[in-house]
N, CA, C and O atoms as a GROMACS GRO file, in nm:
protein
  312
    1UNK      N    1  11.570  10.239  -5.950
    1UNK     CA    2  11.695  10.313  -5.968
    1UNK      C    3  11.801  10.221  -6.029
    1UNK      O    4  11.790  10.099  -6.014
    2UNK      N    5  11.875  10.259  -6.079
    2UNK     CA    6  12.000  10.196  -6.129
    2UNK      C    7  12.124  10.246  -6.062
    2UNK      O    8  12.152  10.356  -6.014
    3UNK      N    9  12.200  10.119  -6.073
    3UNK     CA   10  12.312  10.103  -5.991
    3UNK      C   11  12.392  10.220  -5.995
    3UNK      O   12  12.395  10.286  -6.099
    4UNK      N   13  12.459  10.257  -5.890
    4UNK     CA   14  12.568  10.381  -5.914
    4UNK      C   15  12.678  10.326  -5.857
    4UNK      O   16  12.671  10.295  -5.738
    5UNK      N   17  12.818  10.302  -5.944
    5UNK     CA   18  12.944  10.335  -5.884
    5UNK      C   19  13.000  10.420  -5.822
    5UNK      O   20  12.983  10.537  -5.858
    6UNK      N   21  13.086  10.390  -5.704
    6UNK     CA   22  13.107  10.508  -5.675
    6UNK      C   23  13.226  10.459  -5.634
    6UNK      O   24  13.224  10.356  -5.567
    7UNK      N   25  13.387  10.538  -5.673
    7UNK     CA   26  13.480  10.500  -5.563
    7UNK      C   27  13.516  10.547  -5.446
    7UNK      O   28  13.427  10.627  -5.416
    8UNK      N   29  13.583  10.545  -5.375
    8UNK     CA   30  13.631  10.545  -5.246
    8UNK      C   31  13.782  10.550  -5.292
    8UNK      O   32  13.851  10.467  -5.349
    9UNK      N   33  13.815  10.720  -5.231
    9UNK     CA   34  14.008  10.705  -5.256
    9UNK      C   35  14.060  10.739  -5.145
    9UNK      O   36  14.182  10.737  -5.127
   10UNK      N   37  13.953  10.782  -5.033
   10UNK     CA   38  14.027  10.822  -4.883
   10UNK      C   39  13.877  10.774  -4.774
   10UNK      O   40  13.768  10.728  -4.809
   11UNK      N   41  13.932  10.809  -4.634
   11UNK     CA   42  13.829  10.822  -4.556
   11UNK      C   43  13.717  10.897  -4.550
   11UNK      O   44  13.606  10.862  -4.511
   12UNK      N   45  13.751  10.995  -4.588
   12UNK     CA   46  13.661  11.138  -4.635
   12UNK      C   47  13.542  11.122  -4.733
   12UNK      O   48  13.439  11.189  -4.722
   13UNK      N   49  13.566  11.018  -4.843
   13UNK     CA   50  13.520  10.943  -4.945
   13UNK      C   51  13.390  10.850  -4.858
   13UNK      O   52  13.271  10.878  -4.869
   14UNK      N   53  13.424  10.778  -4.804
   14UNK     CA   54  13.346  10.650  -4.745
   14UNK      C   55  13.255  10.789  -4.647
   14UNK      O   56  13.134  10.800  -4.662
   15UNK      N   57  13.324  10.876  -4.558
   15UNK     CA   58  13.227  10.908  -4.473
   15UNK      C   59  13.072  10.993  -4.549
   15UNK      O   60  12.958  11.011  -4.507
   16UNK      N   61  13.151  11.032  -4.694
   16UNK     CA   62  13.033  11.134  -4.809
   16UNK      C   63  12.952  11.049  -4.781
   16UNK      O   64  12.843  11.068  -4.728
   17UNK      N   65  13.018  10.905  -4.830
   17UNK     CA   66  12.925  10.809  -4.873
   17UNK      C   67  12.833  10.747  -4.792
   17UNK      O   68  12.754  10.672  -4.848
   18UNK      N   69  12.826  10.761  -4.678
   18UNK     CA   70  12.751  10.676  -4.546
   18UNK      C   71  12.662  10.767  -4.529
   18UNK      O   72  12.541  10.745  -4.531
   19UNK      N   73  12.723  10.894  -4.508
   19UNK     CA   74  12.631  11.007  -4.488
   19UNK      C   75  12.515  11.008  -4.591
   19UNK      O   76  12.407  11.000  -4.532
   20UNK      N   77  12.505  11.014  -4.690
   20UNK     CA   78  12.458  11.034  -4.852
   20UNK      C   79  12.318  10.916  -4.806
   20UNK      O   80  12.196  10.930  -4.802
   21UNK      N   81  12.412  10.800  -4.776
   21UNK     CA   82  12.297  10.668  -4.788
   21UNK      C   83  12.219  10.648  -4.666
   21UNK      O   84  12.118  10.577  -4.671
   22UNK      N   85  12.274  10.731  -4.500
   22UNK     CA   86  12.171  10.727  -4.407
   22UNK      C   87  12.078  10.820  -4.436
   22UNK      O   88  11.976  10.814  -4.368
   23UNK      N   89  12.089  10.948  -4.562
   23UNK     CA   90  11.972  11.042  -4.567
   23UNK      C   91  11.877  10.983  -4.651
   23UNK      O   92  11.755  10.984  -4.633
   24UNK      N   93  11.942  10.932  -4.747
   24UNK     CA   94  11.858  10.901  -4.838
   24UNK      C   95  11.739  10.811  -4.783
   24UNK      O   96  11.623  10.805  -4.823
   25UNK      N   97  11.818  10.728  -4.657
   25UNK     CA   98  11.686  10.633  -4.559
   25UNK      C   99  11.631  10.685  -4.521
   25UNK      O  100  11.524  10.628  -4.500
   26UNK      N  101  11.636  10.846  -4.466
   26UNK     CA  102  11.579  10.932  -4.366
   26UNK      C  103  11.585  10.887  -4.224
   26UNK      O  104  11.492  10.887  -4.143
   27UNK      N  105  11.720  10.843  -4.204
   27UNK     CA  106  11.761  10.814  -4.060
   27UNK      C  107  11.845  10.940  -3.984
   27UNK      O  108  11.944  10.980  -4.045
   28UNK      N  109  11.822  10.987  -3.892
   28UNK     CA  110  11.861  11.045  -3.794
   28UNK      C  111  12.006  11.017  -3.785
   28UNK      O  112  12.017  10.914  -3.853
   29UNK      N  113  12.136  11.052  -3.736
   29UNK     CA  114  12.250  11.009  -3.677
   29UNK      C  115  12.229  10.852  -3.584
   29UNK      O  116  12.268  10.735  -3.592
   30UNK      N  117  12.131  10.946  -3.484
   30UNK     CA  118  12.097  10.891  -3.338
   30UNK      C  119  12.045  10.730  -3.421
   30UNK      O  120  12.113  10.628  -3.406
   31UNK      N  121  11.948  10.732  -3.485
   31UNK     CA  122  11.875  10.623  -3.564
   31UNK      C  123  11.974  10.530  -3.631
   31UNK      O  124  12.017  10.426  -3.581
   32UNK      N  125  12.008  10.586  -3.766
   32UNK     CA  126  12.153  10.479  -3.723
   32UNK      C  127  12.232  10.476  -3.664
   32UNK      O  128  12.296  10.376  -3.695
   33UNK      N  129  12.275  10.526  -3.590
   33UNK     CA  130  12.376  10.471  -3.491
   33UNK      C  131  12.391  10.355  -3.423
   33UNK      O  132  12.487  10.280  -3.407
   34UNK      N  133  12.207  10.353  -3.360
   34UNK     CA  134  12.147  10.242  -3.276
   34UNK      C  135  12.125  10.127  -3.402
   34UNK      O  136  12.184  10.020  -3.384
   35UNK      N  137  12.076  10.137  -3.479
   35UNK     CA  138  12.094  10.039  -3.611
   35UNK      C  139  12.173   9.954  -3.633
   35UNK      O  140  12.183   9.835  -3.663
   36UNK      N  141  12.240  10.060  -3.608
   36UNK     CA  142  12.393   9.958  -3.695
   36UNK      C  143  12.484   9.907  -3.487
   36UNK      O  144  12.590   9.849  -3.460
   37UNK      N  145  12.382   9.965  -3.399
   37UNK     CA  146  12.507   9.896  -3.289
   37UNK      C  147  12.628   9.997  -3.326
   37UNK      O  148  12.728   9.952  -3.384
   38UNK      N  149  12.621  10.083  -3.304
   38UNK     CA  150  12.773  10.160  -3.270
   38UNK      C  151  12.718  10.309  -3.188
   38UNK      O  152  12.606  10.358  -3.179
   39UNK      N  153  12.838  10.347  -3.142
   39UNK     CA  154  12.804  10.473  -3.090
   39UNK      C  155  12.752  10.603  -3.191
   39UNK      O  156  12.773  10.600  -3.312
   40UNK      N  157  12.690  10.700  -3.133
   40UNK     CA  158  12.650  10.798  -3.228
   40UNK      C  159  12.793  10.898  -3.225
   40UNK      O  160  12.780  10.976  -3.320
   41UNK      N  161  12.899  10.920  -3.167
   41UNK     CA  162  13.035  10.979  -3.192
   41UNK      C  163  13.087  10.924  -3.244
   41UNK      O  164  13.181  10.989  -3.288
   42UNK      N  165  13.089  10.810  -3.279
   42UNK     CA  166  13.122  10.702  -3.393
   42UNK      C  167  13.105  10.721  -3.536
   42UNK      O  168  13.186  10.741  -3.626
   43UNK      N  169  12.977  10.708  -3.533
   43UNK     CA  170  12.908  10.740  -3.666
   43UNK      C  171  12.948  10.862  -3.697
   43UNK      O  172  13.014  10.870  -3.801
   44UNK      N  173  12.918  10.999  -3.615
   44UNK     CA  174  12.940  11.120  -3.660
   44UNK      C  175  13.063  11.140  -3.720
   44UNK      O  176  13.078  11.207  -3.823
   45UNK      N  177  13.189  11.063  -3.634
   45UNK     CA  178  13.341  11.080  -3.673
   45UNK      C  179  13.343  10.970  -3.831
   45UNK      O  180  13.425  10.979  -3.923
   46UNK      N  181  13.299  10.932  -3.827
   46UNK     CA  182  13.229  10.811  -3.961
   46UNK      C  183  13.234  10.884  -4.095
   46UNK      O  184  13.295  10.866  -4.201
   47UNK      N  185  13.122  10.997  -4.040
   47UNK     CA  186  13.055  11.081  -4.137
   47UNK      C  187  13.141  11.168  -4.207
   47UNK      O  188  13.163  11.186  -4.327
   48UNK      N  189  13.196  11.232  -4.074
   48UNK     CA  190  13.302  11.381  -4.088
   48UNK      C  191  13.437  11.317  -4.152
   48UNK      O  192  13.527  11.388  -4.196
   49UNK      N  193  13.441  11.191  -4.153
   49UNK     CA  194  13.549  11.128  -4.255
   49UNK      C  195  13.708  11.143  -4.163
   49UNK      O  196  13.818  11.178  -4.203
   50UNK      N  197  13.662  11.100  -4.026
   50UNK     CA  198  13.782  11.102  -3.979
   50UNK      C  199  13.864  10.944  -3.958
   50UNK      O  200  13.810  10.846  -3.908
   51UNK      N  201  13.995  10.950  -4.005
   51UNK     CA  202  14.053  10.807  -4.002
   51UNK      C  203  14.099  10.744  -3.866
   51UNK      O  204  14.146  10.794  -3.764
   52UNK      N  205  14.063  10.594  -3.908
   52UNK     CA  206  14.101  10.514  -3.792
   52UNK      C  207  14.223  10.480  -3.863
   52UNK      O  208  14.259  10.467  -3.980
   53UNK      N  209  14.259  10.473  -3.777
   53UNK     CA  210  14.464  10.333  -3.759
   53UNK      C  211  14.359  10.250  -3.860
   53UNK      O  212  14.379  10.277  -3.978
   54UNK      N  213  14.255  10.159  -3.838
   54UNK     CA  214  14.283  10.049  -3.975
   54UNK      C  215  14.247  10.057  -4.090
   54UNK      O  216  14.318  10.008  -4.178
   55UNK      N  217  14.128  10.121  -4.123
   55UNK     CA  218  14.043  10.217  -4.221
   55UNK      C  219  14.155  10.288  -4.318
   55UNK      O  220  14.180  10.274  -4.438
   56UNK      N  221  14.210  10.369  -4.219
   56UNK     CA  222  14.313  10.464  -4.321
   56UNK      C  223  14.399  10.355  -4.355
   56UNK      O  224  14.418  10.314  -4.469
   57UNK      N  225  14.443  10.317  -4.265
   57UNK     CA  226  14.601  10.200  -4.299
   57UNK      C  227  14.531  10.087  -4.433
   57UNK      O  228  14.579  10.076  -4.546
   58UNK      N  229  14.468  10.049  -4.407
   58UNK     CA  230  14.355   9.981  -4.554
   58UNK      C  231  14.334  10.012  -4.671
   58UNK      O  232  14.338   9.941  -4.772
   59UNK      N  233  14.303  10.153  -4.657
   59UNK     CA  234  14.309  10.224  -4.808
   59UNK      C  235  14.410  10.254  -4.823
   59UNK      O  236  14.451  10.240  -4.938
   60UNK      N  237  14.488  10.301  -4.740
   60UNK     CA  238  14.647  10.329  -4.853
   60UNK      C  239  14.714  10.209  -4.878
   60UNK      O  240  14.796  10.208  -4.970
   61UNK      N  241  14.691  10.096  -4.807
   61UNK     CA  242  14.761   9.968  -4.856
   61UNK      C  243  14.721   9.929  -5.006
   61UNK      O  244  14.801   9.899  -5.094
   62UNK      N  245  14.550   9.936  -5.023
   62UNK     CA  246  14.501   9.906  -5.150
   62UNK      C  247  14.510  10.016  -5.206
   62UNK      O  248  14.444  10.002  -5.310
   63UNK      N  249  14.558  10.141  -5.202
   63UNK     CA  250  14.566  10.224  -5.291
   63UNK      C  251  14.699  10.230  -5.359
   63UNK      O  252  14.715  10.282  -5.469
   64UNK      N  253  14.803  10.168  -5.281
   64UNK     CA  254  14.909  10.186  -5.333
   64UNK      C  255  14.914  10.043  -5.452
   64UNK      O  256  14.971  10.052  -5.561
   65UNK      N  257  14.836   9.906  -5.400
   65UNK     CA  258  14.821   9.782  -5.467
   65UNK      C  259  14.750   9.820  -5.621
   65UNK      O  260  14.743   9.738  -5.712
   66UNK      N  261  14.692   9.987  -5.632
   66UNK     CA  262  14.566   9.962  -5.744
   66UNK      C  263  14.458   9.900  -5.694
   66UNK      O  264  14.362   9.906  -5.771
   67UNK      N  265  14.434   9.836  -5.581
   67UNK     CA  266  14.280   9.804  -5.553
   67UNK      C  267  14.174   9.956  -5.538
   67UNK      O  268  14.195  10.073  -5.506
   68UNK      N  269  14.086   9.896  -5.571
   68UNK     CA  270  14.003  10.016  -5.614
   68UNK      C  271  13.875   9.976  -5.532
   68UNK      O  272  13.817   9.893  -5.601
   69UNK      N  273  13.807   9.997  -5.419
   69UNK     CA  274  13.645  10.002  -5.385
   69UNK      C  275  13.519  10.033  -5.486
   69UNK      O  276  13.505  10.128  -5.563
   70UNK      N  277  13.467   9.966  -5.471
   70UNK     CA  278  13.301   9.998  -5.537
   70UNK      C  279  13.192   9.943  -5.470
   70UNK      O  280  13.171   9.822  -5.464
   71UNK      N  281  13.114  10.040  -5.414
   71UNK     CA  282  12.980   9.976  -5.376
   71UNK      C  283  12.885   9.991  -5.424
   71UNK      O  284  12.867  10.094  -5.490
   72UNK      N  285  12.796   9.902  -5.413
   72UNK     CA  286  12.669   9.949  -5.502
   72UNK      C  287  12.595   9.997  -5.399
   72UNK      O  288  12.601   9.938  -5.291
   73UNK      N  289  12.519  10.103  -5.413
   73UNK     CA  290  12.454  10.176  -5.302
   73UNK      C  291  12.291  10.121  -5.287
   73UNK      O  292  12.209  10.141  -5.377
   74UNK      N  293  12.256  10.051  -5.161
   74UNK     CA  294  12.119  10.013  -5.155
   74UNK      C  295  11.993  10.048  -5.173
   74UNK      O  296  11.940  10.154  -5.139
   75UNK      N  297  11.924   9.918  -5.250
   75UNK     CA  298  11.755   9.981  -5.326
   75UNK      C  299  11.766   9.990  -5.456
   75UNK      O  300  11.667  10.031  -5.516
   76UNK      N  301  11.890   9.957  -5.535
   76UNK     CA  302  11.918   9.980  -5.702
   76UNK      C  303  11.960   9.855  -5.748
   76UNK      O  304  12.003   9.757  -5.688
   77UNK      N  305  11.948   9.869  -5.823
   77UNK     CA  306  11.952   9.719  -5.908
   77UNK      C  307  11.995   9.796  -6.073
   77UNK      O  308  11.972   9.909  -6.114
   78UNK      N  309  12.061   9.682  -6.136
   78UNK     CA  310  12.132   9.700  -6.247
   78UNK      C  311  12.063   9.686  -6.344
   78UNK      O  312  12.111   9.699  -6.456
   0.00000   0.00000   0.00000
């Protein structure tokens, strides 16, 4: 596969995006959850793109700076 950009302009953004890349593993919620060490109401609120105090406070700091996110999404190469 080849690399995909993708940005990130809110919380809602990052949670598409987590969601998108635990299916594509074919992981369960429950599966990553335990993976990654966090709770599975965690993850779900993760998913559903709901903001934390630092998460949100983060992106609007760099959004207002022009910083811009990009990840490269795992298993692709350029």
């Amino acid at each position: 596969m080849r690399p995909r950009d993708v940005s990130i302009c809110s919380v809602a953004d990052l949670g598409k995006i987590v969601r998108a890349v635990r299916k594509e593993s074919g992981l369960t919620q429950r599966d990553a959850a335990a993976l990654c060490n966090v709770s599975l109401p965690f993850l779900n609120g993760l998913e559903q793109g709901k903001p934390t105090v630092q998460i949100g406070k983060v992106l609007v700091v760099c959004s207002r700076f022009g910083i811009e996110f990009r990840l490269r999404l795992p298993g692709e190469t350029e």
